[in-house]
TILO-66366 format. One line per field, with one value per residue (C-alpha): residue in three letters; residue number from 1; x, y, z. Coordinates in nm, 4 decimals. Layout:
% TILO-66366
zafi = [ALA; ...] .
panu = [NUM; ...] .
c1 = [X; ...] .
c2 = [Y; ...] .
c3 = [Z; ...] .
//
This chain:
% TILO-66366
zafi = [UNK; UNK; UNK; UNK; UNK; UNK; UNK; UNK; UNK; UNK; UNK; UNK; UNK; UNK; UNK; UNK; UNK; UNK; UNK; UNK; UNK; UNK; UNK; UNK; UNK; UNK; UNK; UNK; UNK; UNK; UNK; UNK; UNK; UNK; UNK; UNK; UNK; UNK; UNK; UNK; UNK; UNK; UNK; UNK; UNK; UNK; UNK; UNK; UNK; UNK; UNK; UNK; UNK; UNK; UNK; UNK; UNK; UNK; UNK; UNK; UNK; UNK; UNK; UNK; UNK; UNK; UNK; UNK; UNK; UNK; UNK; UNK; UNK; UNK; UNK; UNK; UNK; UNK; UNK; UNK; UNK; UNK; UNK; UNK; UNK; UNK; UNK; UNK; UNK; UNK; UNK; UNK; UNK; UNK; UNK; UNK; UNK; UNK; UNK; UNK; UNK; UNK; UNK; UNK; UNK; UNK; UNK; UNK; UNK; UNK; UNK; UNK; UNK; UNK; UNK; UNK; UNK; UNK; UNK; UNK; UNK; UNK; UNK; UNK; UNK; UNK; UNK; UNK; UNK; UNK; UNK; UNK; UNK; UNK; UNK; UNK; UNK; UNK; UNK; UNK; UNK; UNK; UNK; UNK; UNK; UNK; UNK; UNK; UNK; UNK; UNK; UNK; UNK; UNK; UNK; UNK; UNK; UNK; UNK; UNK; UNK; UNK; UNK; UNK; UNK; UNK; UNK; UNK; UNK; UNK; UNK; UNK; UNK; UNK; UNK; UNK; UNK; UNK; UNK; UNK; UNK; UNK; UNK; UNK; UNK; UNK; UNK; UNK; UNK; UNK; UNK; UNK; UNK; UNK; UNK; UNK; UNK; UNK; UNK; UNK; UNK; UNK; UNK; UNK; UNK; UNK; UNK; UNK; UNK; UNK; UNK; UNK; UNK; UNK; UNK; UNK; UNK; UNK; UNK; UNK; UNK; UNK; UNK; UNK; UNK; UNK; UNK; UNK; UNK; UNK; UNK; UNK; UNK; UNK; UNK; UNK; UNK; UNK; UNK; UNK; UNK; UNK] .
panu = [1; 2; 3; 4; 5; 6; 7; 8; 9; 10; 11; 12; 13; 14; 15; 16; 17; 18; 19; 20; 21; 22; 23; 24; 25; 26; 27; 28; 29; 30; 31; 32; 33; 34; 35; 36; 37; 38; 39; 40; 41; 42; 43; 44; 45; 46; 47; 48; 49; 50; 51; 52; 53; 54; 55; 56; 57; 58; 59; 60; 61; 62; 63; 64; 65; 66; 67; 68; 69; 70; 71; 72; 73; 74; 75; 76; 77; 78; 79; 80; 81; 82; 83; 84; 85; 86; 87; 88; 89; 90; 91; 92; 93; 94; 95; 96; 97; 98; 99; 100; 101; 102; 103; 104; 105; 106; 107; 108; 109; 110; 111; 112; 113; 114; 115; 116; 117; 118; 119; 120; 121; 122; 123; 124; 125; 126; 127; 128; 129; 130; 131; 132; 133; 134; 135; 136; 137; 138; 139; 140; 141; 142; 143; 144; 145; 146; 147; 148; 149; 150; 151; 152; 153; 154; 155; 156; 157; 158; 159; 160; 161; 162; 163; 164; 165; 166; 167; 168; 169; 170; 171; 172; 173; 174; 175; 176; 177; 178; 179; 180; 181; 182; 183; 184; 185; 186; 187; 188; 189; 190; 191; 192; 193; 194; 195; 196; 197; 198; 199; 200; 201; 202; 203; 204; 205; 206; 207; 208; 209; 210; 211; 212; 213; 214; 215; 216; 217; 218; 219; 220; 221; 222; 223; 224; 225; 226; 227; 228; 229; 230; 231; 232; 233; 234; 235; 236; 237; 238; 239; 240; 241; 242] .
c1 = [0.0000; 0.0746; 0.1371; 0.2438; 0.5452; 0.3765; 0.2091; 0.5667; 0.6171; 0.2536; 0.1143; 0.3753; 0.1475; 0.1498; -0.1748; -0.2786; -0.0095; -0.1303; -0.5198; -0.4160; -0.1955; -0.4888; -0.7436; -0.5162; -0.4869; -0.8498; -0.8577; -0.8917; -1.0028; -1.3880; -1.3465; -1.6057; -1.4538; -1.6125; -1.4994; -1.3761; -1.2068; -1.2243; -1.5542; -1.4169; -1.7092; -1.5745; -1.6975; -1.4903; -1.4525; -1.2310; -1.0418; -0.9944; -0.8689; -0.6349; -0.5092; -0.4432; -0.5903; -0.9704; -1.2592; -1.1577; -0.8254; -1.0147; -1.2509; -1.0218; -0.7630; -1.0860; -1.1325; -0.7554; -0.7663; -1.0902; -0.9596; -0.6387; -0.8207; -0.7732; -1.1000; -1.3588; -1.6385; -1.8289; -2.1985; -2.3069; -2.5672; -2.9364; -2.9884; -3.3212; -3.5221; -3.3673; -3.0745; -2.7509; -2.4889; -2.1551; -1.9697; -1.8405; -1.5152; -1.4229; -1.0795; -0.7958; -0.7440; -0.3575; -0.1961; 0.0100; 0.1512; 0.4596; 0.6363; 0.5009; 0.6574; 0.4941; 0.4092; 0.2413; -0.0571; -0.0337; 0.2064; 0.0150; -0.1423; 0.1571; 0.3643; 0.2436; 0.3871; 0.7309; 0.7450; 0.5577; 0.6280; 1.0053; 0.9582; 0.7149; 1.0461; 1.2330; 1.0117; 1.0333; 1.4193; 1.4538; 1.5686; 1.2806; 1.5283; 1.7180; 1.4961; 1.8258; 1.9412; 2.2122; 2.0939; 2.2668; 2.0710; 2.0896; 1.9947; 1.6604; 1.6084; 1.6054; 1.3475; 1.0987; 1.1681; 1.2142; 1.5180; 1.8401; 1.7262; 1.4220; 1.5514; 1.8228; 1.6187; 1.3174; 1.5741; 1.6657; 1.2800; 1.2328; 1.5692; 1.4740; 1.1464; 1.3339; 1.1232; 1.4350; 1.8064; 2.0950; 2.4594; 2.7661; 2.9773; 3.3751; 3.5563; 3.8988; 4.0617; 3.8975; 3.6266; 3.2354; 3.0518; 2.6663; 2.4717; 2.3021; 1.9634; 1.7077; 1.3410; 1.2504; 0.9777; 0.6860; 0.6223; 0.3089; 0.3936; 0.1311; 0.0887; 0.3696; 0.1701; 0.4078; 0.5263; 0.3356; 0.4669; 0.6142; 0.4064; 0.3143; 0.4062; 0.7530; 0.7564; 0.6030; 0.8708; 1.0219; 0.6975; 0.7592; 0.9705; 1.1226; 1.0495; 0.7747; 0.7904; 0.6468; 0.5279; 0.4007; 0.5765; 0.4753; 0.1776; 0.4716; 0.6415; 0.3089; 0.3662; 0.0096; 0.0861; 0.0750; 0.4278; 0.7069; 0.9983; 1.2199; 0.9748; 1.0582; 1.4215; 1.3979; 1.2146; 1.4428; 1.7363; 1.5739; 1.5141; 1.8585; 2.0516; 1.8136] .
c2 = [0.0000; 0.3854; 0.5972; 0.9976; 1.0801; 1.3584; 1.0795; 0.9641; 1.3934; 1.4735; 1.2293; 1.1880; 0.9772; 0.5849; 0.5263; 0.8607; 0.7282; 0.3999; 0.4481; 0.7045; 0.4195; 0.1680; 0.4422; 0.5195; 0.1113; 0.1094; 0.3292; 0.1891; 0.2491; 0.2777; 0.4747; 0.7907; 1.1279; 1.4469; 1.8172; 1.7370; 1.3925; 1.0516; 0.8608; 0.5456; 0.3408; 0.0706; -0.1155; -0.0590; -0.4232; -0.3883; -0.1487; -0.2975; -0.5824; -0.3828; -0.1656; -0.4299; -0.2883; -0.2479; -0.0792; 0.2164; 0.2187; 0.3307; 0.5754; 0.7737; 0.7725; 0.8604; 1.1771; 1.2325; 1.2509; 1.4570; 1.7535; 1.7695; 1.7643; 1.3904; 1.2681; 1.5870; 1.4198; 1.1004; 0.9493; 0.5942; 0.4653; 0.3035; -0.0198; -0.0709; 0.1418; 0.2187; 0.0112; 0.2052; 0.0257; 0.1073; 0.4080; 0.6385; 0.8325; 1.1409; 1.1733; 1.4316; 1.3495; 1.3439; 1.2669; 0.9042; 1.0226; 1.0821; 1.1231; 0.8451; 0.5066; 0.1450; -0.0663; -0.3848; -0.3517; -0.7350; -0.5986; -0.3036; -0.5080; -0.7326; -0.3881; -0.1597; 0.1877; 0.2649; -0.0010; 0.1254; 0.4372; 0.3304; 0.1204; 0.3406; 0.5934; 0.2727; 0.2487; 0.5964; 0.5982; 0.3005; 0.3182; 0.1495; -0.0777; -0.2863; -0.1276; -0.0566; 0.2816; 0.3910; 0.6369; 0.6652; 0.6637; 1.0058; 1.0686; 0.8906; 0.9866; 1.3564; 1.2326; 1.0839; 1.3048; 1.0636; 0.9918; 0.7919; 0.5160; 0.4326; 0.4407; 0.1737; -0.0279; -0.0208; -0.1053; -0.4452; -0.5174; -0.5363; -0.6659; -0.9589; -0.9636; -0.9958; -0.7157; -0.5219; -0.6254; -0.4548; -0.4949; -0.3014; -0.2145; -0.1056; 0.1699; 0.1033; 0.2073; -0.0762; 0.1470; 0.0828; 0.3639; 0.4064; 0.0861; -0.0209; -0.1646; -0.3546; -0.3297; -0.7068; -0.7671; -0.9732; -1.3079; -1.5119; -1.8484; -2.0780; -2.4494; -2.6617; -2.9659; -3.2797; -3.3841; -3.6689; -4.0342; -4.2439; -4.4738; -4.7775; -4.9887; -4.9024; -5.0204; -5.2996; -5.4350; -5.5479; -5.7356; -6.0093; -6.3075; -6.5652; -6.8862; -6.9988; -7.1479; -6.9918; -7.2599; -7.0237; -6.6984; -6.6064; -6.3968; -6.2174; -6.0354; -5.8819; -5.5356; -5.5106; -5.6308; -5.4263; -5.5685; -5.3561; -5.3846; -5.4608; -5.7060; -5.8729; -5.8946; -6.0492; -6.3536; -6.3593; -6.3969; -6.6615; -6.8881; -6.8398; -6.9272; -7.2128] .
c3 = [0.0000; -0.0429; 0.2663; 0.2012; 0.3132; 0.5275; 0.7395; 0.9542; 1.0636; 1.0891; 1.3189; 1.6593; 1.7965; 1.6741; 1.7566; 1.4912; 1.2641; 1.3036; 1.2278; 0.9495; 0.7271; 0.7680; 0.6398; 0.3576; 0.2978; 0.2434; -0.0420; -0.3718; -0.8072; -0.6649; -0.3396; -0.3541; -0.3328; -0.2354; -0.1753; 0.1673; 0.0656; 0.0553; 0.1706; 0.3695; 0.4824; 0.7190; 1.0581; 1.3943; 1.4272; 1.0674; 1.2179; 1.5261; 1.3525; 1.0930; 1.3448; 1.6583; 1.9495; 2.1292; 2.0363; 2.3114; 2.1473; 1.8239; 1.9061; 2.1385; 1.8216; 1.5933; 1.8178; 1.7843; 1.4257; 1.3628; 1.6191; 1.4192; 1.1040; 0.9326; 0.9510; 0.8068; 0.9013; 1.0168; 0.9885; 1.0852; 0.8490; 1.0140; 0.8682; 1.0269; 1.2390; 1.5513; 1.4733; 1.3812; 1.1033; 0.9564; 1.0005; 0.6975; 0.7565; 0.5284; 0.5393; 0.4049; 0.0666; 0.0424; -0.2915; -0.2965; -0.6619; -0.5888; -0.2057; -0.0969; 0.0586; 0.0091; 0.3149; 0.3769; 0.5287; 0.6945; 0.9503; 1.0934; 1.3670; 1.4084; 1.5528; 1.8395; 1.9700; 1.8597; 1.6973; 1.3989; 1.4139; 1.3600; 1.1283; 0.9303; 0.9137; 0.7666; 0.4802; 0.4008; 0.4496; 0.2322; -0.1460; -0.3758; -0.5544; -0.2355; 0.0479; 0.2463; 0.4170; 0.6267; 0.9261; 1.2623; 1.5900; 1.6461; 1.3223; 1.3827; 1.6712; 1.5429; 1.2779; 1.4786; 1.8296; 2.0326; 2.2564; 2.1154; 2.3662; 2.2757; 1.9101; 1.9892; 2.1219; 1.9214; 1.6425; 1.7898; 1.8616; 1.5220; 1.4227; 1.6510; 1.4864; 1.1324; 1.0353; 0.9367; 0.8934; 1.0258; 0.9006; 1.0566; 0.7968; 0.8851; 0.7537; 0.5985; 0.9359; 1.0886; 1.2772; 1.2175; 1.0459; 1.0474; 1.0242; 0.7256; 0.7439; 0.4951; 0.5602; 0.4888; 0.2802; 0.3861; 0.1988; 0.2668; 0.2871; 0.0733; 0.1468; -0.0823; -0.1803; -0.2066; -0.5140; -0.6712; -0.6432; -0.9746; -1.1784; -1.0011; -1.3123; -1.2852; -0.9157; -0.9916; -1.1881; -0.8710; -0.7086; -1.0037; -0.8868; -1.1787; -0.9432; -1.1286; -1.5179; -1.7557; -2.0225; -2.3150; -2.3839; -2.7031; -2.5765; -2.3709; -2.6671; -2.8265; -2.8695; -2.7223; -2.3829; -2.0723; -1.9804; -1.9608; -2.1913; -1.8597; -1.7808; -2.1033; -2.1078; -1.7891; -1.9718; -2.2377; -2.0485; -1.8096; -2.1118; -2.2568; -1.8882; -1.8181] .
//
């Protein structure tokens, strides 16, 4: 999916950040678009679900993001009388043209707090050919405000997590210069049916013993016989040898 590059300075708060990427991962060729922006309509279960965290969690960060102006507006629909239905969001319509960084949407509720928020700044550091960038900790910490702590060790969170790679590279003096990291990219991993087994004639070459005599072989050599042409030789050499 498309998030603007605006998204990782404008919301400090992950939760904002958080709920803004999953609106933004909703959009698609047939979303409605009005003056104010785009019409999301989406349950609060769904985003719940998207997002990773309780219902409270989501209309606190709703409120969030219509005082600062994300969300323009928002009307549940009534599906029968007295019964309400599915909220729809109107939120700021930001172009994903160009400044924009691509995210899968599968790990937004896999990654809480600084978590995303660090490793939304990952995707937008990264180049779009090897997804790799060199930043030092102070450096990101600058970026996202928050202390050089909390950067480190968010960084090995998700470095345990293999959601990013780090590599220390060395300078020619032997000293270690800014650390290079690889946002990994997220692979679903289908079901590898097993391979099927050989023919059963071809195994069952070795279920026939030469014990027993075989009076009449003449019907044995008809090119119309279901035996196999190892089969065969096998009868031809028992008659020569015996």
């Amino acid at each position: 999916m498309r998030i603007p590059n605006s998204f990782v300075t404008r919301f400090t708060q992950a939760a904002d950040l958080k709920l803004a990427c999953v609106f933004y991962s909703l959009i698609h060729s047939n979303t409605k678009r009005n003056l104010l922006g785009y019409e999301i309509t989406v349950k609060q279960s769904t985003l719940m679900s998207l997002c990773g965290c309780s219902l409270s969690t989501v209309k606190r960060t709703v409120r969030s993001l219509s005082k600062c102006g994300f969300i323009k507006s928002q009307k549940r629909q009534m599906t029968t009388p007295g019964k309400l239905g599915t909220y729809t969001y109107t939120i700021d319509a930001v172009s994903t043209a160009s400044k924009y960084f691509t995210m899968d949407k599968k790990l937004m509720s896999r990654l809480n707090g600084n978590e995303f928020r660090v490793y939304t700044m990952c995707c937008k550091l990264a180049d779009s050919s090897h997804k790799s960038f060199f930043q030092s900790y102070n450096d990101l910490s600058k970026l996202l405000g928050m202390s050089r702590q909390d950067v480190l060790r968010t960084i090995e969170k998700l470095v345990k997590g293999k959601f990013i790679r780090k590599k220390k590279i060395r300078t020619r003096v032997g000293d270690f210069t800014d650390n290079t990291y690889t946002v990994c990219i997220y692979v679903h991993h289908s079901r590898i049916k097993k391979a099927s087994r050989r023919s059963s004639r071809r195994q069952g070459i070795h279920c026939y013993t030469m014990n027993t005599t075989i009076k009449n072989t003449s019907s044995l050599y008809n090119k119309k016989s279901d035996l196999s042409i190892g089969f065969k030789k096998k009868i031809r050499l028992s008659e020569i040898f015996s």
